[in-house]
N, CA, C and O atoms as a DFTB+ gen file, in Angstrom:
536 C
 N C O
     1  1     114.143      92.643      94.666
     2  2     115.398      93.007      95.286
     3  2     116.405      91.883      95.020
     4  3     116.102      90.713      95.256
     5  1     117.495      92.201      94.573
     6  2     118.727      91.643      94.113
     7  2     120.187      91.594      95.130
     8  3     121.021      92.474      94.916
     9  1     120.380      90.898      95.869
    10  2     122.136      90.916      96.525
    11  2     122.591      89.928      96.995
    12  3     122.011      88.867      97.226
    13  1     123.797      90.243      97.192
    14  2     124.638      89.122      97.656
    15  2     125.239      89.517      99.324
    16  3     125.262      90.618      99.872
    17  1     125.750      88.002      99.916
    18  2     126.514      88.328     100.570
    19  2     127.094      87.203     101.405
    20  3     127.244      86.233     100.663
    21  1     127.442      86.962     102.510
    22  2     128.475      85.837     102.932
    23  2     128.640      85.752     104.520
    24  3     128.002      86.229     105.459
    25  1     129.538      85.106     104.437
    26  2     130.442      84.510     105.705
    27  2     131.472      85.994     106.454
    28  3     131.258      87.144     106.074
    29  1     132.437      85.693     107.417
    30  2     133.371      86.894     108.094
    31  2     134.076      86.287     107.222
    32  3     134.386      87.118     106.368
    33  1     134.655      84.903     106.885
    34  2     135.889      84.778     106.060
    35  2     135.991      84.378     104.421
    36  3     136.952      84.133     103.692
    37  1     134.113      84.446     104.133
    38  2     134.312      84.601     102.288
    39  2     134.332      83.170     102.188
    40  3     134.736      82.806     101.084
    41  1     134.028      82.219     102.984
    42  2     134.037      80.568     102.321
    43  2     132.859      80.459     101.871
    44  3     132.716      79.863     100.803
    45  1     131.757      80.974     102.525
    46  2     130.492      80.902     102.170
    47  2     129.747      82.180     101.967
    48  3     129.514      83.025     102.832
    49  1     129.348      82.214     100.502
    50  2     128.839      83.361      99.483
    51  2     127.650      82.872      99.174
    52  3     127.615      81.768      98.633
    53  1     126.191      83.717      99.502
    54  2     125.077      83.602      98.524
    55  2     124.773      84.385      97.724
    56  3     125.642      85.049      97.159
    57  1     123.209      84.562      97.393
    58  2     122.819      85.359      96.431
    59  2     121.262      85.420      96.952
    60  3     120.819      84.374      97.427
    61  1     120.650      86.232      96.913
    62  2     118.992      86.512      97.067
    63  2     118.262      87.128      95.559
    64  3     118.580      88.182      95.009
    65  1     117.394      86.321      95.173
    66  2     116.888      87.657      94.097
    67  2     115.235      86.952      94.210
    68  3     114.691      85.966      93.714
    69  1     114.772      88.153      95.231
    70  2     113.603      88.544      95.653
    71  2     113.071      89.222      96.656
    72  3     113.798      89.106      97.642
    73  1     111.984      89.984      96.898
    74  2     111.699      90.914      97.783
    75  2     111.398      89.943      99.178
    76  3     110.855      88.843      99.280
    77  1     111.933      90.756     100.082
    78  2     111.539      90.215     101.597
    79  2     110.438      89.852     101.406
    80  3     109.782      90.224     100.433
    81  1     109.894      88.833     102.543
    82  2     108.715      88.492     102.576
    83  2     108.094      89.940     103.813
    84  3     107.212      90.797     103.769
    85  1     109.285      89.475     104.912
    86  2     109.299      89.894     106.426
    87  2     110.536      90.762     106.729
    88  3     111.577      90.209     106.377
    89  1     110.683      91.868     107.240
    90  2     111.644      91.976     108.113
    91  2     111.494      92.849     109.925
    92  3     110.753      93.676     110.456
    93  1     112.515      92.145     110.250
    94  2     112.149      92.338     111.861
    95  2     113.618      92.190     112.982
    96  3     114.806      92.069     112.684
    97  1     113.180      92.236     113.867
    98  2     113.907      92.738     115.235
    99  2     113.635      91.526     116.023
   100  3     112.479      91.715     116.401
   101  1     114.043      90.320     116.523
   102  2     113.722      89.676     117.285
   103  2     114.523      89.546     118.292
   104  3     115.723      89.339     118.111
   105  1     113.768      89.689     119.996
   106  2     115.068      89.647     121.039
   107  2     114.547      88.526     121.817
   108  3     114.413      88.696     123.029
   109  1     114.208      87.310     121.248
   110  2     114.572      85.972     122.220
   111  2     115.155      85.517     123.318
   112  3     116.348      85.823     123.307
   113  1     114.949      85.120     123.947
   114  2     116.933      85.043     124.828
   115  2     117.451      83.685     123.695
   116  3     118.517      83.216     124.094
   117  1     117.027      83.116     122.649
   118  2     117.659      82.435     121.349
   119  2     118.579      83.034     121.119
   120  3     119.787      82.990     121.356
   121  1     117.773      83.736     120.526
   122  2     118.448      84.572     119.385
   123  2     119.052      85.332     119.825
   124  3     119.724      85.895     118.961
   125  1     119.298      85.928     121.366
   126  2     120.597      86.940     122.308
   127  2     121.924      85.877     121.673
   128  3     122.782      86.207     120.855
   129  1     121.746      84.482     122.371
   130  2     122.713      83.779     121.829
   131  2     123.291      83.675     120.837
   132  3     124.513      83.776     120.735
   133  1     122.384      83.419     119.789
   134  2     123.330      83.708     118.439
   135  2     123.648      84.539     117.849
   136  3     124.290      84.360     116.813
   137  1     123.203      86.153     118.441
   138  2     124.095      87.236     118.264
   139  2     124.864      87.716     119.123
   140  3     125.534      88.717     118.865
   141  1     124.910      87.185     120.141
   142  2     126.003      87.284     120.848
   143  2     125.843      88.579     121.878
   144  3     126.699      89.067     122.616
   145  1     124.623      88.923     121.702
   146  2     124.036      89.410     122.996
   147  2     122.959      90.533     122.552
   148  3     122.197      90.886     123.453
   149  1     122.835      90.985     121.616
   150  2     121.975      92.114     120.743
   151  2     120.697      91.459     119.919
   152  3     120.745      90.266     119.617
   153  1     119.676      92.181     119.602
   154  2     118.449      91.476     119.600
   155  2     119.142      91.135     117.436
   156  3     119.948      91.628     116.647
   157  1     118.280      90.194     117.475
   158  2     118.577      89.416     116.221
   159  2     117.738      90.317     114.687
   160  3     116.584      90.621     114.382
   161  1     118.907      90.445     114.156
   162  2     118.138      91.582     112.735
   163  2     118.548      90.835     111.745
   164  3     119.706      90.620     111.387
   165  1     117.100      90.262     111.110
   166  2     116.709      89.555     109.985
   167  2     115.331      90.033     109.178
   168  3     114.397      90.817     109.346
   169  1     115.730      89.203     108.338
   170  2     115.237      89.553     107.010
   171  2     114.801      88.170     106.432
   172  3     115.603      87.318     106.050
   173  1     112.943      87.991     106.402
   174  2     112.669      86.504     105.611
   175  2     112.820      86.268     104.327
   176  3     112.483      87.261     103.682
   177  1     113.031      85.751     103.936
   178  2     112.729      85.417     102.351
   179  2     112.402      84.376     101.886
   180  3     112.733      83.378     102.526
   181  1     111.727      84.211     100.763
   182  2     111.579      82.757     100.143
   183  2     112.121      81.965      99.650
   184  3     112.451      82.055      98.467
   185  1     112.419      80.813     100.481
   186  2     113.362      79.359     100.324
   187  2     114.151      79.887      98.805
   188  3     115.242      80.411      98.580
   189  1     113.069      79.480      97.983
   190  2     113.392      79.698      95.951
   191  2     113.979      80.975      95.693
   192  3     114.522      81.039      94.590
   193  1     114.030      82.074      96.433
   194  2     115.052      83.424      96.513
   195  2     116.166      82.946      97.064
   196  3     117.137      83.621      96.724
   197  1     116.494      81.841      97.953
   198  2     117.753      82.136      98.250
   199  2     118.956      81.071      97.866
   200  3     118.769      79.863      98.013
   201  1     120.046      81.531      97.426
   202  2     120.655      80.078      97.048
   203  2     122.453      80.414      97.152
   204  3     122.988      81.393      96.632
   205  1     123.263      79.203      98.052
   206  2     124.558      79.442      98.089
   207  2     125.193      79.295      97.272
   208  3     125.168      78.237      96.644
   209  1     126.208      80.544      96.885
   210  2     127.137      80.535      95.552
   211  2     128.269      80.540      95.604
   212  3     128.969      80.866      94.646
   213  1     128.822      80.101      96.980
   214  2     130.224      79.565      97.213
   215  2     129.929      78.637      98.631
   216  3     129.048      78.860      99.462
   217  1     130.809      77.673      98.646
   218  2     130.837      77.125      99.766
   219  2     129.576      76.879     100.333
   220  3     128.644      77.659     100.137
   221  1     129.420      75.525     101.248
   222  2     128.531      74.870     101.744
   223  2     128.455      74.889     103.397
   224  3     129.345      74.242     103.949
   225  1     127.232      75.738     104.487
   226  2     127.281      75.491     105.567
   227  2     127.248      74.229     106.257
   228  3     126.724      73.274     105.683
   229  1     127.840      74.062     107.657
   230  2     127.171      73.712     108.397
   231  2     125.926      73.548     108.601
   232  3     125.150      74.098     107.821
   233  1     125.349      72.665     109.817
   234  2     123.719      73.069     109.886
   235  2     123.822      72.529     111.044
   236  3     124.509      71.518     111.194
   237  1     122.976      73.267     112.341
   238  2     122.876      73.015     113.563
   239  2     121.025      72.709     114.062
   240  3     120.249      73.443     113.451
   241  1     120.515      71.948     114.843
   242  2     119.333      71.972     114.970
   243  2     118.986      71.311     116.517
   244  3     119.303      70.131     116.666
   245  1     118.493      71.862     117.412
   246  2     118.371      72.044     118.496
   247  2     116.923      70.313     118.649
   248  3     115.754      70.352     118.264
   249  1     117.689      69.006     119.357
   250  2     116.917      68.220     119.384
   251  2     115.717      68.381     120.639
   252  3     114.785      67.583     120.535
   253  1     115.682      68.994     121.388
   254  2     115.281      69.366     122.640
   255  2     113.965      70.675     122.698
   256  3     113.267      70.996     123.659
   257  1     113.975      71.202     121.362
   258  2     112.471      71.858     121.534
   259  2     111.526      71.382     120.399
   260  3     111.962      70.790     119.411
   261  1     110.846      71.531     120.495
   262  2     109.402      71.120     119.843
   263  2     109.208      71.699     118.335
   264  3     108.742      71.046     117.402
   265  1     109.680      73.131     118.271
   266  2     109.373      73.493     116.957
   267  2     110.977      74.617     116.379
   268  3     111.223      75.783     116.070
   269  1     111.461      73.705     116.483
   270  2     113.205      74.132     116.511
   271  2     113.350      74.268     114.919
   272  3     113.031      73.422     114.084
   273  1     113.996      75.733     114.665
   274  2     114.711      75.875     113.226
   275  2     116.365      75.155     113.189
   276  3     116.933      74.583     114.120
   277  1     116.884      75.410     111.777
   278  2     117.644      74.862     111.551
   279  2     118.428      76.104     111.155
   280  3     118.029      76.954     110.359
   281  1     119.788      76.115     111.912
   282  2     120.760      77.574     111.798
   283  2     122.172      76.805     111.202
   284  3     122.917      75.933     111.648
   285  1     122.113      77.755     109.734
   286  2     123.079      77.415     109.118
   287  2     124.119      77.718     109.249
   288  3     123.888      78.500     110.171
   289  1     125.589      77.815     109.064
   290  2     126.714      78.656     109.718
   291  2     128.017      78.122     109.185
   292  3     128.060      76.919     108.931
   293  1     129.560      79.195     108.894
   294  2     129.804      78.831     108.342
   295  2     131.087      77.903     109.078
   296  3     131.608      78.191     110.155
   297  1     131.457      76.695     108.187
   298  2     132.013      75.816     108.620
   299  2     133.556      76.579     109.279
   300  3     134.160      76.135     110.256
   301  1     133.815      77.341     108.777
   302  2     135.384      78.049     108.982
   303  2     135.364      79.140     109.885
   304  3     136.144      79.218     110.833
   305  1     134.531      79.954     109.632
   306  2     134.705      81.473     110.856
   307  2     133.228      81.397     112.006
   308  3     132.946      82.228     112.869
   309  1     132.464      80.119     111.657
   310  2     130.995      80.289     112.268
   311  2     130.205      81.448     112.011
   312  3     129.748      81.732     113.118
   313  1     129.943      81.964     111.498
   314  2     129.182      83.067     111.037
   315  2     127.689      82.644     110.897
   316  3     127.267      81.967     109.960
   317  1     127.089      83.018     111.718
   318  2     125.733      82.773     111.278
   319  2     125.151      83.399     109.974
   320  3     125.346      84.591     109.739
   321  1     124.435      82.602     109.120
   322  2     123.810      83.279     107.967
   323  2     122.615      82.700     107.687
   324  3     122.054      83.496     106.934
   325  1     121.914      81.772     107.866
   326  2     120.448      82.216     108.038
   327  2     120.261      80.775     108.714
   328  3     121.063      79.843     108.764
   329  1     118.267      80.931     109.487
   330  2     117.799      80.143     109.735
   331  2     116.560      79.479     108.892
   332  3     115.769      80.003     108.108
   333  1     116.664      78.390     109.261
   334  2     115.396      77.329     108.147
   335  2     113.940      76.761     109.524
   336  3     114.112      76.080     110.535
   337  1     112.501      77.438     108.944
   338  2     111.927      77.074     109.681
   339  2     111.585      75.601     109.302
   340  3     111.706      75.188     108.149
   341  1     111.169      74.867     110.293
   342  2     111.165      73.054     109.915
   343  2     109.821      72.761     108.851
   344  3     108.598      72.850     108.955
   345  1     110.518      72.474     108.077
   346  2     109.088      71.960     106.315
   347  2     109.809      72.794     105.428
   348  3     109.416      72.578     104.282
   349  1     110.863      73.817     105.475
   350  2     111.420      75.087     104.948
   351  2     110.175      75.977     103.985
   352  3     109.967      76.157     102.785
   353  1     109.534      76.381     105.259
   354  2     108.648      77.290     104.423
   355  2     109.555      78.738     104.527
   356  3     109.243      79.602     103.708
   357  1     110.361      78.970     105.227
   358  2     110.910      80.400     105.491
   359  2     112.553      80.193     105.053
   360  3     113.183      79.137     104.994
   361  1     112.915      81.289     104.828
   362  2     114.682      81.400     105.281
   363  2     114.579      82.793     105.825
   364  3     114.077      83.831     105.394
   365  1     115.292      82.431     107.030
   366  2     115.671      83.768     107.750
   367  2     116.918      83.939     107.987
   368  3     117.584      83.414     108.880
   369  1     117.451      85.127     106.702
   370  2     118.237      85.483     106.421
   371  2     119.204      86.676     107.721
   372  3     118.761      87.810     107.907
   373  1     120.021      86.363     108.205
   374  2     120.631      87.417     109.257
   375  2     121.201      88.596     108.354
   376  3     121.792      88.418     107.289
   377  1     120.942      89.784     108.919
   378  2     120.655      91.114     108.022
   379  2     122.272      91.329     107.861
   380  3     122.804      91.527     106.768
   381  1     123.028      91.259     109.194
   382  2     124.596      91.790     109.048
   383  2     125.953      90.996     107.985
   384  3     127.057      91.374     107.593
   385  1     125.101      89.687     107.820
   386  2     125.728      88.827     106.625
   387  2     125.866      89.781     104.963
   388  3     126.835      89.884     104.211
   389  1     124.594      90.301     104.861
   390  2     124.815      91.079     103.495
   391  2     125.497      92.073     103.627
   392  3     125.615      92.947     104.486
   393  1     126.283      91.672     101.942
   394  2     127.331      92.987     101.507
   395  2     126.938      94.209     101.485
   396  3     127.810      95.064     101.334
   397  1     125.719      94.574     101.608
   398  2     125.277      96.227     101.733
   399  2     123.929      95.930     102.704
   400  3     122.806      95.684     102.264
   401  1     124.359      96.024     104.339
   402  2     123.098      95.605     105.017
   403  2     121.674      97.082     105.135
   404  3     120.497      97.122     105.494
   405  1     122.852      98.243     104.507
   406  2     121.839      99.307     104.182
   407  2     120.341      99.238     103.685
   408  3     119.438     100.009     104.007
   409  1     120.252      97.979     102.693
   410  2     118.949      97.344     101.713
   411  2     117.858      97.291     102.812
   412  3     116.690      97.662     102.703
   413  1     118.347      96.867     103.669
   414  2     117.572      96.104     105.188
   415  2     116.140      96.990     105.474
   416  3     114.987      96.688     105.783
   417  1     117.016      98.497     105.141
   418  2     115.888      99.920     105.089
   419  2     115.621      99.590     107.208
   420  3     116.569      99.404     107.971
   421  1     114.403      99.611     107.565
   422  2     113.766      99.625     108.939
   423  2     113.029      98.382     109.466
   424  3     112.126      98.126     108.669
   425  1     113.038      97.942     109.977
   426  2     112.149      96.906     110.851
   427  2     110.699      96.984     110.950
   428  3     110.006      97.961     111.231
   429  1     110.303      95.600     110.630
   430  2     108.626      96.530     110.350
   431  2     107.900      95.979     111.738
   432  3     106.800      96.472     111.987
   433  1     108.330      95.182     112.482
   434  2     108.461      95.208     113.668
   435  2     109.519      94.499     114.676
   436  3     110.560      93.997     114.251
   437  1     109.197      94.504     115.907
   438  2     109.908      93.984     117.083
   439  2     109.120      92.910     117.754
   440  3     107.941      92.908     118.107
   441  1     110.156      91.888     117.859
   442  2     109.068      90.677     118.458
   443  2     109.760      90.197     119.941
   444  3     110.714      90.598     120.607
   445  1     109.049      89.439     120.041
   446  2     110.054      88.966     121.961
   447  2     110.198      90.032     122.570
   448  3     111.175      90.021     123.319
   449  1     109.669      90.878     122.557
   450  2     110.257      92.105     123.743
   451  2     109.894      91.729     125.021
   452  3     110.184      92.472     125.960
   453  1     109.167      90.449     125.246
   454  2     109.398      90.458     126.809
   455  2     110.831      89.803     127.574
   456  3     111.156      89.675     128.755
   457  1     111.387      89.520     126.476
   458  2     112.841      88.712     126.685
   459  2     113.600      90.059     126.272
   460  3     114.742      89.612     126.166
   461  1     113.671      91.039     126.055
   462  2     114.374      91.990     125.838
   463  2     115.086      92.241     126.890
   464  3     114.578      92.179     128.010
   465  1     116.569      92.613     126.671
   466  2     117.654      93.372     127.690
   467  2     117.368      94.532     127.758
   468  3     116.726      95.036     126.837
   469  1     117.869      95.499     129.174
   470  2     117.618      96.776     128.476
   471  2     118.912      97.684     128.093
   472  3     119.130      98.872     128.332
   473  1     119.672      96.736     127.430
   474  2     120.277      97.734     126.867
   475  2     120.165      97.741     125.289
   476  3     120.796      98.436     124.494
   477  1     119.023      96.614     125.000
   478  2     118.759      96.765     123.393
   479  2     117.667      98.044     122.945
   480  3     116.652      98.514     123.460
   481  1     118.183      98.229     122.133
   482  2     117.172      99.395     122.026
   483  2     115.991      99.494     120.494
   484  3     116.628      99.664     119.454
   485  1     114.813      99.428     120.346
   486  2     114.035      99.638     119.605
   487  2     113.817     100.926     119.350
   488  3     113.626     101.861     120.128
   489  1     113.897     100.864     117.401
   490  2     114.038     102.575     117.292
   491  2     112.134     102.699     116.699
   492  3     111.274     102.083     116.070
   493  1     112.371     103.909     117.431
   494  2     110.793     104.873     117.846
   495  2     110.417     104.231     116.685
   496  3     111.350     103.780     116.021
   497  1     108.877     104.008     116.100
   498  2     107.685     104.108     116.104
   499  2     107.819     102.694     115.270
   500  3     107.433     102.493     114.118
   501  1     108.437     101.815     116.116
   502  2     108.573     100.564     115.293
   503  2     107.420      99.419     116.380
   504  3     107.360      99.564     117.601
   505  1     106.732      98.510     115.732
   506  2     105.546      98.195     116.346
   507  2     106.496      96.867     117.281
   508  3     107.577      96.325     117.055
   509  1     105.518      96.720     118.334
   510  2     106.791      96.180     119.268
   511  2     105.513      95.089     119.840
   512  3     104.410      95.540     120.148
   513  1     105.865      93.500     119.935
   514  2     104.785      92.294     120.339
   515  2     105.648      91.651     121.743
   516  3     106.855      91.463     121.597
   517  1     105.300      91.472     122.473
   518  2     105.541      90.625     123.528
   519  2     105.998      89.305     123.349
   520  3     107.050      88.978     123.899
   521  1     105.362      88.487     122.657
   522  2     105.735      87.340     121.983
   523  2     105.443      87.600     120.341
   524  3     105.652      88.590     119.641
   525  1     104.889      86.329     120.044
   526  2     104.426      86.811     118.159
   527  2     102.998      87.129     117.982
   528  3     101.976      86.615     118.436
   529  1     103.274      88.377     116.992
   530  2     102.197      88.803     116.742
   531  2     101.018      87.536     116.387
   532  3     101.153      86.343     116.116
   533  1      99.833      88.421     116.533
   534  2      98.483      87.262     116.572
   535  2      98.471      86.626     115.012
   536  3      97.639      85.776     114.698
């Protein structure tokens, strides 16, 4: 899988060219935060799939928990566009950043649902974990 996509104001443009590793639904109360209140729709990929082709983020990293990612974002409109797990074995790419988030296809599951609001909603027969799967 091949695409691009960016920032709200176009300073910061990447590119992906490789198949998801993962994709999923996560409703944290984190990740409520950095979407701003809706459960978090991402898409993993591998570090070597992903690379910025305009403009350079920010990088934010939470000193206060134990196994804290690193959320990139863009310096001008804040836009979140992906997170880095710590050693960067992952990039977790935020799904609404890409130029055609259609690719995204379905969620292959839902995680954190015990932190779930209820006004987020999980669509039917999508596998749903309390915390992370085993």
């Amino acid at each position: 899988m091949t695409f691009e996509g960016g920032c709200y104001c176009k300073a910061v443009r990447y590119a992906v060219d490789g198949d998801p590793v993962f994709k999923g639904l996560c409703h944290c109360r984190e990740c409520q935060y950095i979407s701003g209140g809706s459960a978090n729709v991402f898409m993993v990929v591998a570090p070597a799939a992903f690379t910025y082709t305009k403009g350079q983020p920010k990088a934010f990293t939470r000193s206060d928990l134990e196994k804290p990612v690193t959320r990139e974002f863009c310096p001008e409109c804040g836009t979140h566009l992906v997170s880095r797990a710590r050693g960067g074995a992952m990039t977790i790419l935020k799904v609404g950043t890409m130029d055609d988030p259609s690719l995204f296809g379905m969620p292959q599951m839902a995680i954190w649902t015990s932190e779930k609001q209820c006004f987020q909603a999980i669509p039917e027969g999508v596998a749903q974990f309390e915390k992370l799967p085993g």
